[in-house]
Backbone bond lengths (Angstrom), bond angles and torsions (degrees), N, CA, C in turn:
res aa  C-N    CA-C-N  psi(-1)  N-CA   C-N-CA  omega(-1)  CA-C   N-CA-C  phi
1 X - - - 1.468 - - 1.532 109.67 -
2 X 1.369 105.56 119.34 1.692 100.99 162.82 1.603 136.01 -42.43
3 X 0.787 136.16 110.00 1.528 116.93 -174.44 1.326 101.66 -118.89
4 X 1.573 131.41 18.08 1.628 119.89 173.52 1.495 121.16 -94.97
5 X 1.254 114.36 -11.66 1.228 117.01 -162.82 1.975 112.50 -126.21
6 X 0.818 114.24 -15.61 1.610 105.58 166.46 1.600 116.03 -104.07
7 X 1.669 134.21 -178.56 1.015 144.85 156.32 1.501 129.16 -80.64
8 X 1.777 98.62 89.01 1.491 112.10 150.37 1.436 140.26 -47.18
9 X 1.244 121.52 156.66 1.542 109.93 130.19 1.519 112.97 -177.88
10 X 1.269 101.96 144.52 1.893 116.37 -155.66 1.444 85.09 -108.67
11 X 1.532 100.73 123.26 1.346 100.61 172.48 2.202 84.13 -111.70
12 X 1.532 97.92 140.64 1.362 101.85 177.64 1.371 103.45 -135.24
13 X 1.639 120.69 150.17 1.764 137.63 164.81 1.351 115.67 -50.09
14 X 0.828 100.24 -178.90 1.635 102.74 178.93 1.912 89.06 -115.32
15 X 0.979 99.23 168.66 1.263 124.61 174.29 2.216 117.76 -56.75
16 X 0.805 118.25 172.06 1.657 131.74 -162.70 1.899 84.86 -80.97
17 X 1.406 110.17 160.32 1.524 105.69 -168.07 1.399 105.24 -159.76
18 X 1.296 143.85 159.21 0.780 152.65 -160.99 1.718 113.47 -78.67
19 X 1.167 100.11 -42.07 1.992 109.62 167.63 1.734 104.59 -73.93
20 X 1.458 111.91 -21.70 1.548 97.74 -164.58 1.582 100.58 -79.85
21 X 1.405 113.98 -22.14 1.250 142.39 -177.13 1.681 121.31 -73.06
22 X 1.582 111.88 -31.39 0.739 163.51 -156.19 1.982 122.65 -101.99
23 X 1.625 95.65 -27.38 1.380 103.08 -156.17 1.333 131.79 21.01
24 X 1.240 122.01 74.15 1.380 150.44 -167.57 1.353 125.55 -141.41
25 X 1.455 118.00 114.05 1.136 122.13 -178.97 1.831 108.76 -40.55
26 X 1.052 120.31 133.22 1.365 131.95 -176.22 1.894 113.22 -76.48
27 X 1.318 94.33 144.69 1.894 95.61 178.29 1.759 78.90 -127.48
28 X 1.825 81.52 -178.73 1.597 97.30 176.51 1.691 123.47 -74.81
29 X 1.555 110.95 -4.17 1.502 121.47 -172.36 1.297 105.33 -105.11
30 X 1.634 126.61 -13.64 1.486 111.40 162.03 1.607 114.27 -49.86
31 X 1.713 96.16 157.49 1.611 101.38 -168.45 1.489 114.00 -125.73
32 X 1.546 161.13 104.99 1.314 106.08 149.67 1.734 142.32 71.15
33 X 0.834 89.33 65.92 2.265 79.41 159.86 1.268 110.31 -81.27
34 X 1.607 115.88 163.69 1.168 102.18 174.00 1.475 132.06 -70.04
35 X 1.461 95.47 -9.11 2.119 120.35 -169.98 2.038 85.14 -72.33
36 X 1.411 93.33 -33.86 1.450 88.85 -170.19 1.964 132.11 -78.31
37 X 1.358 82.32 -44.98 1.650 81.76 140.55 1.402 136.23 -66.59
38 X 1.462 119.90 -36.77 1.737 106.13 154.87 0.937 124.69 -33.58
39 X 1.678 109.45 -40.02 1.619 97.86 -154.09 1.811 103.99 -97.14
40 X 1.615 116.18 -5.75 1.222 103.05 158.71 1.263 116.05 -86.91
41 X 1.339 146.37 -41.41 1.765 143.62 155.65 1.854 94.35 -7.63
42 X 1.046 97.63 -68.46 1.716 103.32 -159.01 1.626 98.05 -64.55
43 X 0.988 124.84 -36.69 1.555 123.01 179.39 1.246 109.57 -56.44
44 X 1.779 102.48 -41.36 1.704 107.56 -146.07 1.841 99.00 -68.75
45 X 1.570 92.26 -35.14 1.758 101.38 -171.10 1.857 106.30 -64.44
46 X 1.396 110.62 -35.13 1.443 126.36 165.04 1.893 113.37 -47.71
47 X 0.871 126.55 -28.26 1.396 117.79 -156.17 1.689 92.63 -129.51
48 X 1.832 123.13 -31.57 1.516 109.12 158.72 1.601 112.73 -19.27
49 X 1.177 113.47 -73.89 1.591 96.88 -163.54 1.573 119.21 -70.82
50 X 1.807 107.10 35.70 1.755 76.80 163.96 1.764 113.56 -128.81
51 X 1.810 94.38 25.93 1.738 107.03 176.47 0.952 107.27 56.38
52 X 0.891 154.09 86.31 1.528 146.34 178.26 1.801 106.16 -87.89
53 X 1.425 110.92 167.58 1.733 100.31 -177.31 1.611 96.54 -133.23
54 X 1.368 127.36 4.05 0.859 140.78 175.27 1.666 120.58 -118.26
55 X 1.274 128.60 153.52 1.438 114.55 152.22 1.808 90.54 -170.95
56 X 1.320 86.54 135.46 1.445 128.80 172.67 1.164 120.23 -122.13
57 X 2.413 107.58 125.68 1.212 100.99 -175.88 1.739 110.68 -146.43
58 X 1.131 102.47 133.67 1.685 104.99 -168.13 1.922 108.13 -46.47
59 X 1.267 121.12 147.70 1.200 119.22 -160.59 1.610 104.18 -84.69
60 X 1.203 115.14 -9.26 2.074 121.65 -175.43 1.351 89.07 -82.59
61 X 1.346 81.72 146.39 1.772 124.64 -179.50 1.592 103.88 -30.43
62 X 1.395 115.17 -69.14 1.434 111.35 -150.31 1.446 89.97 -70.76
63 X 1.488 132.06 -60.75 1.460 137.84 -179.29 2.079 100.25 -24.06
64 X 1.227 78.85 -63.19 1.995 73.32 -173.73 1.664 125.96 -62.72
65 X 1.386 110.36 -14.35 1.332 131.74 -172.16 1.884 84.99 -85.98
66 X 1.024 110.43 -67.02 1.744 92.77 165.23 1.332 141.82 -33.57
67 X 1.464 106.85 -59.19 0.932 115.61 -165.59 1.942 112.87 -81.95
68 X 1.143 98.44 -21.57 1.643 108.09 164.08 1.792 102.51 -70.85
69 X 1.116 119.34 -17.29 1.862 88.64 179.25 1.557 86.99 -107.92
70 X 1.221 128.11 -2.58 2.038 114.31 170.34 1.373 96.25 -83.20
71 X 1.679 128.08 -31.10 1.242 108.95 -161.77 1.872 102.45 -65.91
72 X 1.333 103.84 -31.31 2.061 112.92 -167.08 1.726 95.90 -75.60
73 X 0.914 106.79 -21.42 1.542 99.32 165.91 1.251 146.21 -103.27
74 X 1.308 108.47 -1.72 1.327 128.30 156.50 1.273 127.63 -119.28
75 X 1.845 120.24 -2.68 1.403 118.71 139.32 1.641 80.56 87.18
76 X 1.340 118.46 33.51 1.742 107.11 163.36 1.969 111.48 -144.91
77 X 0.802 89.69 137.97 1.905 89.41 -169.38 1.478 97.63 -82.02
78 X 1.575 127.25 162.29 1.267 125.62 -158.97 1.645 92.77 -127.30
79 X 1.364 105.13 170.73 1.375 94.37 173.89 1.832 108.97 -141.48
80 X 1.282 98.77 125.75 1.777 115.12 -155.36 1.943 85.99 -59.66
81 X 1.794 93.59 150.59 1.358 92.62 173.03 1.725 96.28 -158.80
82 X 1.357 130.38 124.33 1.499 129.46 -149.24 1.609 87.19 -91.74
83 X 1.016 138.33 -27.73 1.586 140.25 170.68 1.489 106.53 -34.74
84 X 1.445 101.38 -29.70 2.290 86.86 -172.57 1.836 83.10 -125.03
85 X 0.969 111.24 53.12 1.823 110.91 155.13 1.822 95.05 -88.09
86 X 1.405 89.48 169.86 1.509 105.31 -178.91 1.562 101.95 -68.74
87 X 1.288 114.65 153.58 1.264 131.49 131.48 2.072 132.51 -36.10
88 X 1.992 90.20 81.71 1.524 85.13 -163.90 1.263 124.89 -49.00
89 X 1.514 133.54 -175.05 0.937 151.13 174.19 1.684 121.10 -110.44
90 X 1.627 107.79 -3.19 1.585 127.88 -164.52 1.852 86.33 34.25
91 X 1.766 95.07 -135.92 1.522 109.29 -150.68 1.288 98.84 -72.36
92 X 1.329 149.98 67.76 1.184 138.70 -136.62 2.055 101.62 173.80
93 X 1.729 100.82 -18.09 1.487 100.94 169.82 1.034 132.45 -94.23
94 X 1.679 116.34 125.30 1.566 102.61 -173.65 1.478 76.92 129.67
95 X 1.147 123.69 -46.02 1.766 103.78 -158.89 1.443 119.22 -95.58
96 X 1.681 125.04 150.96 0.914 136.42 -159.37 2.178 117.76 -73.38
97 X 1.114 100.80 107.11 1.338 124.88 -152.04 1.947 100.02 -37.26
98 X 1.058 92.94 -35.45 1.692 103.92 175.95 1.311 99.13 -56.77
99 X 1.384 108.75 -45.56 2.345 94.32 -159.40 1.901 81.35 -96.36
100 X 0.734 137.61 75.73 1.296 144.99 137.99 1.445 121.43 -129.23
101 X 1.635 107.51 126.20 1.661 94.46 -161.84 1.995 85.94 -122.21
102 X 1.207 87.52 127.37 1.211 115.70 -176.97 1.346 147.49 -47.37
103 X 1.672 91.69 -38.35 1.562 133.30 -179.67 1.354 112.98 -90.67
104 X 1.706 105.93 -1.22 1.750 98.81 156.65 1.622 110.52 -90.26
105 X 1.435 115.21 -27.95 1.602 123.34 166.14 1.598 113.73 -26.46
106 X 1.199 135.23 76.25 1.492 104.56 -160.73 1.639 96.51 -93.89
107 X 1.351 106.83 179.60 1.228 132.56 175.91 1.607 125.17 93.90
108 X 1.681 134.03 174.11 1.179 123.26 179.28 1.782 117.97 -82.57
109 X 1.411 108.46 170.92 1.124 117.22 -161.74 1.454 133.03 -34.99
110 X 1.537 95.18 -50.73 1.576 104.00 168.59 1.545 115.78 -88.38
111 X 1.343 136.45 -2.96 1.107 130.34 -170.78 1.794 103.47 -96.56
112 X 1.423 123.09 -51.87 1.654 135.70 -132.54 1.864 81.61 -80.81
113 X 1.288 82.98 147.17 1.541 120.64 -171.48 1.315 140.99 -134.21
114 X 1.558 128.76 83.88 1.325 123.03 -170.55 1.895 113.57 -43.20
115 X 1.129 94.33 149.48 2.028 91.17 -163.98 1.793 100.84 -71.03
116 X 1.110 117.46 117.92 1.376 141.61 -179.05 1.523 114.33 109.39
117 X 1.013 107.84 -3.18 2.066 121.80 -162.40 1.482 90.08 -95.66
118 X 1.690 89.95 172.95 1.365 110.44 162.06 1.522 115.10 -92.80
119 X 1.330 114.67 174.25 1.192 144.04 160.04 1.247 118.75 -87.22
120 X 1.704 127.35 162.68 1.474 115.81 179.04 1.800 104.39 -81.34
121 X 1.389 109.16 -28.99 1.414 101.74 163.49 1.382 137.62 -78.40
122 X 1.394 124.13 7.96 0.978 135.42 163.01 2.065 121.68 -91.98
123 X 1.680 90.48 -7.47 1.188 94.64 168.71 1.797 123.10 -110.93
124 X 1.157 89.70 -31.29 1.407 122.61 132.41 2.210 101.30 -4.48
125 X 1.701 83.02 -94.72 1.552 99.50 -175.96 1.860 116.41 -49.41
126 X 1.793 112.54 -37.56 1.282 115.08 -175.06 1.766 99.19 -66.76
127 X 1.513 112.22 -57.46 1.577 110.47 175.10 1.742 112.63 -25.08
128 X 0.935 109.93 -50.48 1.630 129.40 -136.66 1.872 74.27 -69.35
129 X 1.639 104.36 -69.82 1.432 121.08 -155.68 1.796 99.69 -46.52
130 X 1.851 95.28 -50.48 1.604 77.28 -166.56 1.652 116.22 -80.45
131 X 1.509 105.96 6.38 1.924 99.27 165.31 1.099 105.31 -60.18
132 X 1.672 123.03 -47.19 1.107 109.64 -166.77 1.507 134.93 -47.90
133 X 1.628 102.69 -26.22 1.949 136.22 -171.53 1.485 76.32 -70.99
134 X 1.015 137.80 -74.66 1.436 133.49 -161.48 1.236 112.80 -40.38
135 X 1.618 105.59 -60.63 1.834 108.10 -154.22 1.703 82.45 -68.54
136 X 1.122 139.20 -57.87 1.774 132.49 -159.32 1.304 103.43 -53.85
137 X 1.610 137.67 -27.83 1.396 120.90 -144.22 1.692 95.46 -98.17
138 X 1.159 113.50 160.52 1.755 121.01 -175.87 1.110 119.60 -91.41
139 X 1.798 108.97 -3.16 1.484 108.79 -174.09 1.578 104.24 -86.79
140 X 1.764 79.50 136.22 2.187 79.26 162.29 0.917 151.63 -115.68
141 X 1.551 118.83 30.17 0.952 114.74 153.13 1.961 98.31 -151.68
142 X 1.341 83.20 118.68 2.012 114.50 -160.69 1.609 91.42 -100.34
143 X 1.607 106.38 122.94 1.701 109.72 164.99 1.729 102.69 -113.20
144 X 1.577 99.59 122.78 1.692 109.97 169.40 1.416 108.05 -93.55
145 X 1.309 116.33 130.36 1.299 126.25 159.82 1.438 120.62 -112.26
146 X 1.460 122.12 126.06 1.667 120.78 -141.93 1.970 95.15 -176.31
147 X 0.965 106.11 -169.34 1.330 133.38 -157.48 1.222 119.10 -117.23
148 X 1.450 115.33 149.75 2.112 108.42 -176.94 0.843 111.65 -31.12
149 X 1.474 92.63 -78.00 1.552 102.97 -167.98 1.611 133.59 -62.33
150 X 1.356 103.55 -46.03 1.386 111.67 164.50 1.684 110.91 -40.94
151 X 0.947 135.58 -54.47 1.281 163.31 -139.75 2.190 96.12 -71.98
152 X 1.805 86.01 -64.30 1.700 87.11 -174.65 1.215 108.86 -91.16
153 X 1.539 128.42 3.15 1.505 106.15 150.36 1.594 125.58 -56.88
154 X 1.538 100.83 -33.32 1.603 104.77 -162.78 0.862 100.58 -113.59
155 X 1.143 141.66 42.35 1.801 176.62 -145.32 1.773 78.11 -142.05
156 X 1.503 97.06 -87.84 1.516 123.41 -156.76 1.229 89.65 -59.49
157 X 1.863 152.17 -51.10 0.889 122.64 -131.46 1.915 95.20 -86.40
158 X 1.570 118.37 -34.54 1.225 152.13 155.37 1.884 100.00 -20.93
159 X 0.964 115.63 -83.49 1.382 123.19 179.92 1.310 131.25 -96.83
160 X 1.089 93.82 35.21 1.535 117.75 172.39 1.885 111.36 41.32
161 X 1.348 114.73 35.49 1.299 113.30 -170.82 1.950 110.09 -102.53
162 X 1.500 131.40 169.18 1.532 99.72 -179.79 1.566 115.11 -105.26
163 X 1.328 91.59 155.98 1.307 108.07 -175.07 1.320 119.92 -48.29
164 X 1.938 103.27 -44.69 1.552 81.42 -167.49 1.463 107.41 -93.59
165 X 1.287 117.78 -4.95 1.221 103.24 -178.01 1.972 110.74 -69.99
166 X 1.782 109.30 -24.22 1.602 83.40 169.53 1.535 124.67 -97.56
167 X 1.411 112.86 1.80 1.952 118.89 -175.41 1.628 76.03 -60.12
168 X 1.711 118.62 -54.90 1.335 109.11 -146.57 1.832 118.20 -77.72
169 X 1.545 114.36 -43.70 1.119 105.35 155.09 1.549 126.58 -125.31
170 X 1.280 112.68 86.94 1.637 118.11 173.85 1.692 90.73 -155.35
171 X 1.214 127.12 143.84 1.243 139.01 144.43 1.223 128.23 -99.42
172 X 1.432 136.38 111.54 1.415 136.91 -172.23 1.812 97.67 -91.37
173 X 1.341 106.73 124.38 1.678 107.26 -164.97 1.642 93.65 -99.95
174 X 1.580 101.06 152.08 1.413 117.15 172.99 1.770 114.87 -49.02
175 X 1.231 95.32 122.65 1.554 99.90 -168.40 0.925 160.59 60.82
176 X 1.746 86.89 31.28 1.774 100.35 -171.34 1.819 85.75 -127.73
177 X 1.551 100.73 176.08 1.449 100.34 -154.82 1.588 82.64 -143.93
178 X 1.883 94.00 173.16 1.434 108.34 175.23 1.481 117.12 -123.86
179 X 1.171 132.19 161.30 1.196 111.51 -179.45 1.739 114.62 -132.00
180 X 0.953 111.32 118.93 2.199 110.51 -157.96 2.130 93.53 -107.88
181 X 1.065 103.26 122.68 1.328 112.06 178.56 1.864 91.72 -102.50
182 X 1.552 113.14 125.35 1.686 116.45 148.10 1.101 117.48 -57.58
183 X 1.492 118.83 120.45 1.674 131.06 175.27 1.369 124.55 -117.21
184 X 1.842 115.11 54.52 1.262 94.59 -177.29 1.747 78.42 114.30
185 X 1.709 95.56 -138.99 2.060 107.86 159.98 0.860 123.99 -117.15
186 X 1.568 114.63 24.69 1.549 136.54 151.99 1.147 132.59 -87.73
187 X 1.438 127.36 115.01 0.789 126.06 178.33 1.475 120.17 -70.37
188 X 1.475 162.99 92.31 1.443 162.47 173.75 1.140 125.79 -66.09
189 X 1.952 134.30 132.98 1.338 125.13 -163.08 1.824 89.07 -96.16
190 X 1.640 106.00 135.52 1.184 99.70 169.67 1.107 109.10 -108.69
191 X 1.504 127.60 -20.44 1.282 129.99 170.27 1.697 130.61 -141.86
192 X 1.449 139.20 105.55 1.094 110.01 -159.88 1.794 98.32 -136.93
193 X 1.389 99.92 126.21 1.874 112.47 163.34 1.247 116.66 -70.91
194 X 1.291 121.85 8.96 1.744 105.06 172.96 1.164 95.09 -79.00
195 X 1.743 93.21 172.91 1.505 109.86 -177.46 1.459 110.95 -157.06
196 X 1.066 127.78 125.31 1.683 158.99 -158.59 2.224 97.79 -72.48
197 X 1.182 86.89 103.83 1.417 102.97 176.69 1.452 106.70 -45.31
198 X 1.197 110.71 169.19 1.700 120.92 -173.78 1.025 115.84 -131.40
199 X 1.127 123.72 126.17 1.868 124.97 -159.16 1.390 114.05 -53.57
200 X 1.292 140.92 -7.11 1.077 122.89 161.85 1.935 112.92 -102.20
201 X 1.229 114.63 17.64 1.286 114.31 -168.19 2.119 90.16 -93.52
């Protein structure tokens, strides 16, 4: 496959982490395991060969702890942008996903909001803004480094697919990436590591 001459862009996870490890709603000061930095090293040498002229990287801890060992391996500096941070958790980060009871969360799917957090439509709106950084910029081939969730909204918002059907069943795994070729004003999946939950998961 050619990869020098049309408009890419690899949106990739951050690495395995201590809350993911942890099952714990995530803040911006989770970090990294060390299993989790392996598994970006091995990525980073994976994605060297596709030059990138761009790189974009969520401004939270673990995201940048990534993206600093892709930047030494692909010999390109990234530039932090708080638009593809995770989907907070407000007063609600840090804690263990079990003692969180759910059914005080009120409201519908895209609206309900832990108190200080976002909403899925409020991330929704950050996706939206930073497609736009994408579709304007001239580079072609753009690497995002970002978060699950963050990640398959603008997956979805990108390829016009719905949101909730993948927050609810798709898992985007630590350190695997996607790859969206421009077709025209289509965006096309040329390659994607998610993976479709299993009814008892």
């Amino acid at each position: 496959m050619n990869y020098d001459k049309k408009k890419y862009v690899f949106l990739v996870r951050h690495g395995e982490t201590i809350y993911n490890i942890n099952r714990r709603l995530q803040n911006s000061e989770d970090r990294l395991t060390e299993r989790g930095k392996e598994q970006i090293k091995a990525l980073a040498k994976e994605l060297s060969i596709f030059k990138f002229t761009k790189f974009f990287s969520s401004d939270e801890r673990r995201a940048l702890e990534s993206s600093e060992l892709i930047s030494k391996e692909i010999n390109l500096s990234f530039e932090k942008n708080n638009l593809i941070k995770e989907k907070s958790s407000g007063e609600l980060s840090g804690k263990f996903i079990s003692e969180v009871d759910w059914s005080e969360v009120k409201g519908d799917f895209y609206n309900k909001k832990i108190s200080g957090g976002e909403s899925v439509n409020d991330v929704i709106k950050r996706a939206k803004n930073f497609f736009e950084i994408i579709k304007s910029s001239n580079n072609n081939k753009i690497l995002v480094v970002s978060h699950g969730s963050f990640l398959r909204v603008l997956f979805c918002i990108m390829t016009n697919n719905d949101v909730k059907e993948y927050l609810l069943n798709y898992e985007f795994p630590n350190a695997s990436y996607i790859i969206l070729l421009k077709e025209g004003n289509k965006w096309e999946i040329r390659k994607s590591e998610m993976i479709k939950k299993t009814q008892n998961e």
